[in-house]
C-alpha positions as CSV (number, residue, x, y, z in Angstrom):
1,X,12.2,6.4,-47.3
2,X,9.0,4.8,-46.2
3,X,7.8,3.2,-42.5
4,X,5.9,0.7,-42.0
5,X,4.8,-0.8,-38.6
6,X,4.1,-4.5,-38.9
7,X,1.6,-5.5,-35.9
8,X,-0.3,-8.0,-35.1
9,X,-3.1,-7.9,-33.4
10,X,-3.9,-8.4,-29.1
11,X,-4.3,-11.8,-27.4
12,X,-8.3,-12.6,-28.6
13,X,-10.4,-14.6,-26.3
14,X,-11.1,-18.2,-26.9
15,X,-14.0,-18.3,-24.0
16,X,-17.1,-18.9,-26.3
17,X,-16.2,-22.4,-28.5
18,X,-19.1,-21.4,-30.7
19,X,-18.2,-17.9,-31.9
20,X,-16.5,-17.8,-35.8
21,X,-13.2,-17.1,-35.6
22,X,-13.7,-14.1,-37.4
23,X,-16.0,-13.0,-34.2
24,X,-13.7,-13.4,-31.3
25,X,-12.8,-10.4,-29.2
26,X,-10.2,-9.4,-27.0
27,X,-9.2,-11.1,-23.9
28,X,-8.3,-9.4,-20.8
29,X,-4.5,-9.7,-21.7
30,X,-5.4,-7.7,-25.1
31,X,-7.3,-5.2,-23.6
32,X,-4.7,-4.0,-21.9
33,X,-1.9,-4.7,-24.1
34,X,-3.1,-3.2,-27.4
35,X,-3.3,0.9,-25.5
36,X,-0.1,-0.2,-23.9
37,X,1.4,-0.9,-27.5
38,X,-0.5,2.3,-29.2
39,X,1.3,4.3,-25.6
40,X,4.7,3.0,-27.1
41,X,4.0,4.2,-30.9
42,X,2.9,7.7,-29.4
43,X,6.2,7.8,-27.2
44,X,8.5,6.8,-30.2
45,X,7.0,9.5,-31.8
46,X,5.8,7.1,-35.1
47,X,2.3,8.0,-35.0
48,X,0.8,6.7,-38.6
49,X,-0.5,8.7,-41.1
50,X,-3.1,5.4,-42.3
51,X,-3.9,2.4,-40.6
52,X,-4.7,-0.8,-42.3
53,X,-6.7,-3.5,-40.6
54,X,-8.1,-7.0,-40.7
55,X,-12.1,-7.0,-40.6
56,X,-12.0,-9.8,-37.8
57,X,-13.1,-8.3,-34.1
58,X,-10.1,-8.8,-32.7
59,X,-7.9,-6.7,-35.1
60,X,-10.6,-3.8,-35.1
61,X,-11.0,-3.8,-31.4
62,X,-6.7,-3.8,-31.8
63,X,-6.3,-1.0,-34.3
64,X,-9.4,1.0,-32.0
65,X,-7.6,0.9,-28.9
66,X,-4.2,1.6,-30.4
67,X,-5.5,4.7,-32.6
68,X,-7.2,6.1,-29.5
69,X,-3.7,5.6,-27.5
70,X,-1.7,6.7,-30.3
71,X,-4.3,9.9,-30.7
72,X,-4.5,8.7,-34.7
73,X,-6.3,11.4,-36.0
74,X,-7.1,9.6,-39.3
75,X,-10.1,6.7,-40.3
76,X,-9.1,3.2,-39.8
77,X,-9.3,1.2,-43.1
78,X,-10.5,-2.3,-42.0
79,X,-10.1,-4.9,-45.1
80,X,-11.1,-7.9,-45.8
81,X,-9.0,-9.1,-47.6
82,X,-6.3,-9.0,-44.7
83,X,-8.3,-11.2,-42.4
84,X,-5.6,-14.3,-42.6
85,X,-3.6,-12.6,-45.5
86,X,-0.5,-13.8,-46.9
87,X,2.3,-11.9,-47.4
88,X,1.9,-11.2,-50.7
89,X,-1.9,-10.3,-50.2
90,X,-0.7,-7.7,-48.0
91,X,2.1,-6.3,-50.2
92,X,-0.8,-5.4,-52.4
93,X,-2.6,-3.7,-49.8
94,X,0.6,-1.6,-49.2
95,X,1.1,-0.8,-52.8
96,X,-2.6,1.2,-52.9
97,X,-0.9,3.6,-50.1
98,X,-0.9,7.0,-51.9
99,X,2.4,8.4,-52.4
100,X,2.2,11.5,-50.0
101,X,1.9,8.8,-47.0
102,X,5.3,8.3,-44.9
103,X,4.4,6.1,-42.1
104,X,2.0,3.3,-42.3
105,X,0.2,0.7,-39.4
106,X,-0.9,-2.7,-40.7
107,X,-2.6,-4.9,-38.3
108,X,-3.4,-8.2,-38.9
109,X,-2.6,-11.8,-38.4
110,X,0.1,-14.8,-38.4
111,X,1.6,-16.3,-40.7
112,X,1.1,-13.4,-43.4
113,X,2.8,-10.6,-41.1
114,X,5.7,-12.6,-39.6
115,X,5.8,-13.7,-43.7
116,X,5.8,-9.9,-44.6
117,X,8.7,-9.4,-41.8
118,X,10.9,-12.0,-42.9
119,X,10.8,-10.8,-46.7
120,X,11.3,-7.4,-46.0
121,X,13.5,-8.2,-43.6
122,X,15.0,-10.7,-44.9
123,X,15.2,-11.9,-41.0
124,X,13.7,-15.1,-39.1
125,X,11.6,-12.6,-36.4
126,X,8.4,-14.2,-34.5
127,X,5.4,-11.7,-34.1
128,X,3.5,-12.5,-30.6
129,X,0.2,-11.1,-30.0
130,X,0.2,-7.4,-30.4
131,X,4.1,-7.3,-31.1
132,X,5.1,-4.3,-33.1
133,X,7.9,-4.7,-35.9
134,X,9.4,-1.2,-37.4
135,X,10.7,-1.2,-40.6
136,X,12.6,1.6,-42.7
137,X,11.7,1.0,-45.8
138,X,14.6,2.3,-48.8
139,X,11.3,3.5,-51.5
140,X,9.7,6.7,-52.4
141,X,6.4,4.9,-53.9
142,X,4.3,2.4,-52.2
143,X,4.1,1.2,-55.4
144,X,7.7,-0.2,-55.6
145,X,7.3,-2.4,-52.7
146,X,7.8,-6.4,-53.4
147,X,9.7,-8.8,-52.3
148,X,13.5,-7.2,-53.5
149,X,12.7,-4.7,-51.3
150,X,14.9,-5.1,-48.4
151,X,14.2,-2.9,-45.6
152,X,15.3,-2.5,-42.3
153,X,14.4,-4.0,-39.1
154,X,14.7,-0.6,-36.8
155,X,13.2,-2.5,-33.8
156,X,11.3,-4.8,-32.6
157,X,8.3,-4.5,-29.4
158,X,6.9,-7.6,-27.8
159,X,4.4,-6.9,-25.2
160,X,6.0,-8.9,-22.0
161,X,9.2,-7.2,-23.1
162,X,7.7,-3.7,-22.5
163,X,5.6,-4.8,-19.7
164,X,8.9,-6.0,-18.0
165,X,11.2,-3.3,-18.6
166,X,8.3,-1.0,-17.1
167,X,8.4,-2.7,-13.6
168,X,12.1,-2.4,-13.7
């Protein structure tokens, strides 16, 4: 049995019209979301063993603040190839993952990780900015892992959700 924590990455900011998408940085609301997220993965006790991220600012800036909530002890592996990735692209990304890895972070971007959800899934789930999806996934090698893979859908953490169960 594998894991695998689907998340995309924090609210970026839109402020500067003239920066390349693959340049914009977090917004206030990511800032503070992404540690808050990284908090949660500590608490749950599902601390990964490798993280996996897009090379666009916002996904590193993501993946920085939620390893140094987390207290992720390992490197970050940002990749290009998962800035915008489709599902599949990122199915081969998971496949590398040597076999002594248990639990594994991917952050990235929509479509490509709601796509990854729903065929691992096999369930309709929408990813909001720095939403984290859990999956338990029924392999033994990283290498088996396609689309007959059906996994399950442990839980599901959307920002406001945990924002607003905390002021409760």
């Amino acid at each position: 049995m594998k894991t695998l924590l689907i998340m995309r990455h924090a609210k970026s900011s839109w402020k500067d019209a003239e920066l390349p998408d693959l340049e914009r940085p977090l917004n206030k609301r990511g800032k503070h979301d992404a540690p808050m997220m990284g908090e949660l993965i500590k608490d749950k006790e599902l601390r990964p063993q490798v993280m996996y991220a897009s090379t666009a600012k916002r996904a590193q800036m993501t993946a920085e603040e939620v390893a140094s909530a987390c207290k992720f002890k390992g490197d970050i592996t940002y990749l290009e190839n998962l800035y915008l990735a489709e599902a599949e692209a990122i199915l081969n990304v998971l496949r590398s993952t040597p076999d002594e890895i248990e639990r594994v972070l991917i952050i990235g971007h929509n479509p490509g990780l709601e796509g990854l959800l729903q065929i691992l899934s096999r369930r309709v789930e929408s990813l909001p900015t720095a939403a984290i999806a859990y999956l338990a996934l029924p392999i033994s090698h990283w290498a088996d892992l396609n689309d007959q893979v059906e996994g399950e859908l442990v839980e599901l953490w959307k920002p406001r959700e945990i924002k607003h169960k905390s002021k409760k």
